[in-house]
N, C-alpha and C positions, 0 to 999 in steps of 0.2 A: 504494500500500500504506500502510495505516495503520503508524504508529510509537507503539509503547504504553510507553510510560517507567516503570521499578521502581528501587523504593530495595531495598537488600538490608544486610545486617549483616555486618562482617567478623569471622570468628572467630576469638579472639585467646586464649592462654595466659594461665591466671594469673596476679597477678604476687607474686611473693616478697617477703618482708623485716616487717620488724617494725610493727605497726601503732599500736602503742599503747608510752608509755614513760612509766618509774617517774619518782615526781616524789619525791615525799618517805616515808621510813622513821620514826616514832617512836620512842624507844626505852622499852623497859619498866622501869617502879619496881626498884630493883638490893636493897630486899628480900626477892623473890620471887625465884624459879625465870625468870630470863630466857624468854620467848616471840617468834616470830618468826611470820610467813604469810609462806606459800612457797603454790607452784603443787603439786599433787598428783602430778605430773610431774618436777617439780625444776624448771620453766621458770614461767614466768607465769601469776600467777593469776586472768587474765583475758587473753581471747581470743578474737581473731575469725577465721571462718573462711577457711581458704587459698582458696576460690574467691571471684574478683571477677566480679560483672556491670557496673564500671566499674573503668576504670585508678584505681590509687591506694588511697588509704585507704576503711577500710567504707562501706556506703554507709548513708544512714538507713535504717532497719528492718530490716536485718541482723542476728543474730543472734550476740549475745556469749555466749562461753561462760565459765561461775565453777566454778573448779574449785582448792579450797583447801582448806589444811590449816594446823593449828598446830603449831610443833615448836619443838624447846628449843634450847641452844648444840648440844648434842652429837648433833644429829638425830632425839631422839624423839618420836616423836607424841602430842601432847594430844589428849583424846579429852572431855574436861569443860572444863565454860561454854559461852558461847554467840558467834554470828556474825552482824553484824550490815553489808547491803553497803548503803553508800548512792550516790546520782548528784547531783553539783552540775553543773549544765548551765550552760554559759560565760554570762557577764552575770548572775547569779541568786546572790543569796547565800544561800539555803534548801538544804537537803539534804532529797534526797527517798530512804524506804528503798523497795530495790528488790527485795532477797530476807532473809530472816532463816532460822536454824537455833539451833538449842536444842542442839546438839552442835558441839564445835572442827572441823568441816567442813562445807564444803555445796558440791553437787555441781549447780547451777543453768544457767541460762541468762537473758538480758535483749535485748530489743531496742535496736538504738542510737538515739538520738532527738535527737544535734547533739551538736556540740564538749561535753566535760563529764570532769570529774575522778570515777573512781569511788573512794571507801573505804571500807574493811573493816573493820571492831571486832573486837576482841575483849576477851570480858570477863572473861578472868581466871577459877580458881578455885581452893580451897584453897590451894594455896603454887606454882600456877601466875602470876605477874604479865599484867595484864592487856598487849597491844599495837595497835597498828593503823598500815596501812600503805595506801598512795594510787598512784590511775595516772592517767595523761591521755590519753583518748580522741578523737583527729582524727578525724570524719565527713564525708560530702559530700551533698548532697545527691542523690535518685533523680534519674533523669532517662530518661523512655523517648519512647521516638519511634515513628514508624512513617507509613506511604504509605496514604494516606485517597483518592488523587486515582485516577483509571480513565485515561484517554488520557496525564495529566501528573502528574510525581509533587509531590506536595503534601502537604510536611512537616508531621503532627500531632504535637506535643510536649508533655507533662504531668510537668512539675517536684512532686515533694513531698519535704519539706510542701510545700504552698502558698507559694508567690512569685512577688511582683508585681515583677519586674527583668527584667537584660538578660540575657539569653540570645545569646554570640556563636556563630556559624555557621562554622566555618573550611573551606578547600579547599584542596587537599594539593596544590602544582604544584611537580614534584620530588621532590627531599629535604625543602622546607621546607613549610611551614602558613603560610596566607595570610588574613585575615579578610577572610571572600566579606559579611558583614553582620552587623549587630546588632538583634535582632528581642525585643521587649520582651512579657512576657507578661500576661495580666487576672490579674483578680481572683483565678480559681480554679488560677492556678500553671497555662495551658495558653497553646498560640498554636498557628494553622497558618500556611505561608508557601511559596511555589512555592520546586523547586529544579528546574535544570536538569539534562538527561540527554545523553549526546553521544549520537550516532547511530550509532558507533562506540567500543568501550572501553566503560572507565568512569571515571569522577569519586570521588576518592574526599572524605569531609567527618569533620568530627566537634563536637561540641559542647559550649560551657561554659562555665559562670557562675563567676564572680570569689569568692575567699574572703570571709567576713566573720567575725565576732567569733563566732556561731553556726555558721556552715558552714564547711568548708575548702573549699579548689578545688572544684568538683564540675565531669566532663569523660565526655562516653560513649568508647566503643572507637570504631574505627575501622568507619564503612558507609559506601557507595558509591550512586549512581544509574547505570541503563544504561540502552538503550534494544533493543526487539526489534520 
């Protein structure tokens, strides 16, 4: 009897907790009407969403959501001047704007695109004082996989962005993670590489590249190979 080997994916929960933390507050000109940005919620005013396709922090190209408002000491809303959100991407000393609004709110979205501090302007108007306030955004790199192989499973992997590094392979014996290898990917941020299947059970593995100044960790959930 032939023995035909499949990798599978293990489905795993969301995970909780904060992904993104305040770095620094400005404070406004103290001849004006003090101004603040807050979250439209009363929480953060930038956020990514509660589903993970990889443990950890967002992943690139995920989807941030801007959801801000302007308000005084005493909690009322400014509704005059304007907002302005910009993205400094780690290593880069440019600011690039990534939404604008002509009213003290805007109710956006931005793709994530690597480690990067986002801030938000505001410009003040009539005997409102202008403010602006900052966040720092940890991302990981994508990372998907999948069984290219027919009789043996044969791991296809495509990293983006694009990256020409190591790619560790780990296998789970136990409780603990063991690095089964380290498999280095081309040009175009891909690699394939056999993995083995018992003939009985299954194996379980996971995968992931080391942080760096641009990426945090980036690591898949947990998939398995079996054999039928």
């Amino acid at each position: 009897m032939r023995i035909r080997r499949l990798l599978a994916a293990v489905t795993t929960a969301a995970l909780a907790g904060p992904a993104l933390a305040v770095v620094a507050t400005t404070a406004p000109a103290a001849a004006a009407t003090a101004t603040h940005i807050v979250g439209s919620d009363g929480g953060a005013w930038i956020k990514a969403s509660s589903y993970r396709s990889q443990p950890g922090v967002p992943v690139y190209g995920d989807t941030l959501s801007l959801s801000i408002n302007v308000v005084t000491d005493t909690g009322d809303q400014v509704f005059d001047g304007s907002l302005t959100v910009q993205r400094q991407l780690a290593g880069q000393s440019s600011w690039t704007t990534v939404a604008t609004s002509t009213s003290a709110y805007i109710y956006e979205s931005v793709k994530a695109a690597g480690n990067a501090t986002y801030r938000v302007v505001y410009s003040g108007s009539g005997d409102y004082a202008p403010s602006s306030d900052a966040v720092a955004a940890k991302i990981q790199r994508k990372i998907e996989y999948k069984n290219v192989g027919t009789r043996k499973v044969m791991l296809a992997v495509k990293v983006s962005p694009k990256f020409r590094g190591a790619v560790k392979i780990f296998k789970q014996q136990g409780k603990k993670w063991k690095k089964f290898k380290t498999v280095r990917t081309n040009s175009k941020g891909r690699f394939t590489t056999p993995l083995p299947a018992p003939r009985k059970g299954k194996y379980y593995w996971k995968l992931e590249i080391g942080s760096s100044k641009a990426f945090a960790k980036s690591q898949t959930g947990k998939f398995y190979t079996y054999s039928y």
